[in-house]
C-alpha positions in Angstrom: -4.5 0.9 -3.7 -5.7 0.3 -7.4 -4.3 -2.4 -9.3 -1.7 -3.3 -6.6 -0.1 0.0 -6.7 -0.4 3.1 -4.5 -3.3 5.8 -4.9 -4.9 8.8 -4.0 -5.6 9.2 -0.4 -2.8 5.8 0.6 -0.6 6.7 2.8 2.9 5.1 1.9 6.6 5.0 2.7 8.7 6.6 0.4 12.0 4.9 0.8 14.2 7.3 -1.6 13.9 10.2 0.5 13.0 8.2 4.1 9.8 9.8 4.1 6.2 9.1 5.5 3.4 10.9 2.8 0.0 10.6 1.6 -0.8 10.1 -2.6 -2.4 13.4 -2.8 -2.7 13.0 -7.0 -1.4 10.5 -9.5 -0.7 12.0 -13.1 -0.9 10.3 -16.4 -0.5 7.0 -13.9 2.9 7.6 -12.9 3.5 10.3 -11.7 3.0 10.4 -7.4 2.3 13.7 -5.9 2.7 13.1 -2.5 2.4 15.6 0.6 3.4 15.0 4.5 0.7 13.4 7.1 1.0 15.5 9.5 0.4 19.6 9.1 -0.2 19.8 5.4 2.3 21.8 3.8 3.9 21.5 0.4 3.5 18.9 -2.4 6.3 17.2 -4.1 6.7 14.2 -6.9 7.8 10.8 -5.9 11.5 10.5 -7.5 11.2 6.6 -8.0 7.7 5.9 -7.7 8.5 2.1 -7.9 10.1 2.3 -4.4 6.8 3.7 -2.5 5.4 1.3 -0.3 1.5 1.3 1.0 1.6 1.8 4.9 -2.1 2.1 5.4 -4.6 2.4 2.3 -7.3 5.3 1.6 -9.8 4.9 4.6 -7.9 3.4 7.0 -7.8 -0.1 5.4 -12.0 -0.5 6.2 
């Protein structure tokens, strides 16, 4: 997290799509690519970035 928000390497909940991901970039500071945890795959952009949730931070909350 940085500055109470998600970022890069968090994993979060992203309750408008009901999805588990991991911040994979943050544009221009608002803009969330995120990515699945498991198997990799595509990237997408958060729709409302205000409605992602931290589920466990970068490094495993250490």
């Amino acid at each position: 997290m940085k500055d109470g928000k998600p970022w890069v390497g968090d994993q979060v909940r992203d309750e408008a799509t009901n999805r588990k991901a991991i911040v994979t970039d943050v544009r221009g500071g608002s803009v969330y690519v995120l990515r699945h945890v498991w198997g990799g795959g595509d990237t997408w952009e958060a729709e409302d970035p205000e409605k992602l949730t931290v589920t466990e931070p970068a490094g495993g909350g250490e």
